[in-house]
N, C-alpha and C positions, 0 to 999 in steps of 0.2 A: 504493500500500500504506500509505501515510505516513497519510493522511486513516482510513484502514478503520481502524488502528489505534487512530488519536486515537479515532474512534465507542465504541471498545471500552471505551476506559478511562476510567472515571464516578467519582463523590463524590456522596453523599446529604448534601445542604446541611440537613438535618433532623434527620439523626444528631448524638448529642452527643460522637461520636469525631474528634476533630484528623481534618483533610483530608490531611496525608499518613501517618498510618495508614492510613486509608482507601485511598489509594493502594495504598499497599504490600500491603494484604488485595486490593484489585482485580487489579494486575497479577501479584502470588502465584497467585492464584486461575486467571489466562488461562496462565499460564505450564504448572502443574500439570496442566488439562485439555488441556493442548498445542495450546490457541488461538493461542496465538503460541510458534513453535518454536523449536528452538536453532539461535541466529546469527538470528533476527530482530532488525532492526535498530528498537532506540526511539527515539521522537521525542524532540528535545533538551527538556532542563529550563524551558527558554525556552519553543518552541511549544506544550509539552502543559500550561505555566500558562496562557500567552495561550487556548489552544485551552477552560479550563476556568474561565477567568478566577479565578484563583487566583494568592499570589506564588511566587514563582519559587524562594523559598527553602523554602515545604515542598516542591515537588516533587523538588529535588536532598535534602532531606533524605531523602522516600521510597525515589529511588534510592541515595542510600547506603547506607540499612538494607539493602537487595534486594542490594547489591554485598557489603556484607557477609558476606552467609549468604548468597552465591555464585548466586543466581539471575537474576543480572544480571552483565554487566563493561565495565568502560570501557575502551575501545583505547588507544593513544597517540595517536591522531589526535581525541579529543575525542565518540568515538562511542558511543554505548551499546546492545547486544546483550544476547539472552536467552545465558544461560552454562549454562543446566542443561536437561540431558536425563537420560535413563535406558532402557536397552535393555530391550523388552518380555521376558517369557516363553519367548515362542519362538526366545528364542537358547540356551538349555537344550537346546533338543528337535534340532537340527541344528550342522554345523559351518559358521560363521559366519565371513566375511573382512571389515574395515574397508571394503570398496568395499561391501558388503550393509547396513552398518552405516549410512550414510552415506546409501544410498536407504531406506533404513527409517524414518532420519528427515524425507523431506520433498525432502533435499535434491537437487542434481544435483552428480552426483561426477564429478570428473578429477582425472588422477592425473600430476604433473612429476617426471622424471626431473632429478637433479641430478648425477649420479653414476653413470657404469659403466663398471668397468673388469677387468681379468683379475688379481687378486695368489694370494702364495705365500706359504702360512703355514705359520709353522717347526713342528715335532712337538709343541713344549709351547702350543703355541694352540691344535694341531688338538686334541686327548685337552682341553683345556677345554672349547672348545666343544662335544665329545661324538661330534665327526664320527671312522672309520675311519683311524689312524694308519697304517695299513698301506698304503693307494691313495694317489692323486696327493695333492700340496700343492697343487695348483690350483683356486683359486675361481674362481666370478665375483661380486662384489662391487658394490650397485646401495643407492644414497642415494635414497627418491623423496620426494616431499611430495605428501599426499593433502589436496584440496579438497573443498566441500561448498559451492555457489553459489559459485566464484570466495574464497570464506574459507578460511583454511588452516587443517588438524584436526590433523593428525600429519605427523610426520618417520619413517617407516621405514628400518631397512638392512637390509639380504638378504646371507647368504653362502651359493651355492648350489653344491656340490661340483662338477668337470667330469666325472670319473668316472662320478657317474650321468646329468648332464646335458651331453655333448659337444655342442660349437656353439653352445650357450646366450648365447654373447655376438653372435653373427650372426642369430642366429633370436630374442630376447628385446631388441625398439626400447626396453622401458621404462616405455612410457605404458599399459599395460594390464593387469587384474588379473592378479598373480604365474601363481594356483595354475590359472586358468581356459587360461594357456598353456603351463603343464605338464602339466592334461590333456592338452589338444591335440593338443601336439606331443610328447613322452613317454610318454603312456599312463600318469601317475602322480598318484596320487589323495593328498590331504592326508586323514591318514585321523585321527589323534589328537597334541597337541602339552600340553608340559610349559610349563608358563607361571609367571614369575616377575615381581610388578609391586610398586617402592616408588615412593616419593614423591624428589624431587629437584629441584634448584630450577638453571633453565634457565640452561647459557654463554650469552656475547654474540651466538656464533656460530647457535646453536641460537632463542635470541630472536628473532633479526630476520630468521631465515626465518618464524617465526609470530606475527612481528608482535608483540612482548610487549616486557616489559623484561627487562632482564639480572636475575637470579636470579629471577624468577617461578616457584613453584610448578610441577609439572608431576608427571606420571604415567609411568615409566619403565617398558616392560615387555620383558623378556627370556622369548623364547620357543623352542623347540624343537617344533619338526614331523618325525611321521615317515610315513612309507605305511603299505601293507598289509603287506610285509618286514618292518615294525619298523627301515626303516634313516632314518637321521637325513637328508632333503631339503633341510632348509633352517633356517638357525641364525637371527634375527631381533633387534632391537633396536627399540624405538620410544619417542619423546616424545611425547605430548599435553599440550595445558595444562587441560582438562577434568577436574575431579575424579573427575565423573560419569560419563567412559568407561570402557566392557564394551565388551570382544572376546573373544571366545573360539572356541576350535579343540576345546573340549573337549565330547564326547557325556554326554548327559544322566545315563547309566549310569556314567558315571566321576563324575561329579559328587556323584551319590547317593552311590556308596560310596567317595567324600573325605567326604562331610558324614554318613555312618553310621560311620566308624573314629574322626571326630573325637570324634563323641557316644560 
């Protein structure tokens, strides 16, 4: 993949624009038309001057601008990846999960369980979160990290009531899309969710499961799912370091009339 790259990314030794402009208009340009997708990995500053016979020093300037303005990101291990995606259209038109997200773009998803266990949440958590004060205090509660080729995308949590879902911790391994096993084994559809996302800048804890540094930018979103009931299935948390990530649970039709009350 490393050589098909190099091919890709040219300079017009004729132009009177600086060679790492040019750069930077080339790989902009491959990134945008999603020649090279998110989590493609770039060749280092070194190979792709050698490869262009150019110094070493505009090429790391190119990639800085592109780091910049977030089209590009350095890892801590000295690597450099395409950072920016954007979810097409037709996540508008249907109800979309982060594992759908994730072959949409390209990639192959798996999904690691870090985390599941059974807790008890006192009355003033439950009426926060939204869930039925009235039924069990009992969750099942499930930390996982979603991958995209072996790269890690997001941190999800799950609180998922046992009232509606009994056995969910003997019948739910972990490793497989949430809502695709509550069909299954429930008969219960993720049918509309209330979604809340700020910006927040990553624990230690939270970093070096995603490979980042400690306070790195990141994407917080707080969601609520409910069925066809209108009862609340499942209360959600997640971090990405992606500025660029959309998810949504939400139908097209709710969408328009968010964006027809705001106007």
């Amino acid at each position: 993949m490393q050589s098909n790259i190099l091919d890709l990314i040219t300079i017009d030794r004729r132009s009177a624009l600086e060679y790492d402009t040019q750069l930077k208009k080339s790989i902009k340009s491959l990134i945008l038309d999603k020649t090279l997708y998110y989590r493609t990995a770039l060749p280092t500053p070194k190979d792709l001057a050698e490869f262009l016979i150019i110094n070493e020093k505009l090429v790391k300037s190119a990639y800085n601008q592109l780091e910049k303005e977030r089209y590009i990101h350095l890892s801590k291990d000295g690597q450099y990846s395409v950072s920016f995606f954007e979810s097409s259209n037709h996540f508008f038109d249907r109800n979309t999960t982060i594992y759908e997200v994730i072959i949409s773009l390209g990639l192959e998803p798996s999904i690691e369980c870090i985390e599941k266990r059974i807790i008890f949440l006192n009355e003033e958590t439950v009426k926060q979160m939204g869930f039925d004060s009235d039924k069990s205090n009992e969750y099942l509660y499930i930390n996982r990290m979603y991958f995209g080729d072996n790269q890690p995308i997001m941190i999800l949590e799950n609180y998922l009531p046992l009232y509606i879902f009994p056995n969910i911790f003997e019948k739910f391994n972990g490793d497989d899309p949430l809502y695709q096993h509550l069909k299954e084994y429930y008969g219960v559809d993720n049918i509309t969710s209330r979604r809340t996302i700020k910006s927040v800048n990553l624990n230690q804890r939270l970093a070096d499961l995603l490979n980042e540094a400690k306070n790195a930018p990141s994407i917080q979103s707080t969601n609520h799912v409910y069925d066809r009931f209108n009862r609340l299935i499942d209360y959600s948390r997640s971090h990405t370091i992606s500025s660029y990530y959309f998810q949504t649970l939400i139908t097209r039709e709710e969408m328009e009339k968010y964006l027809y009350t705001k106007n």
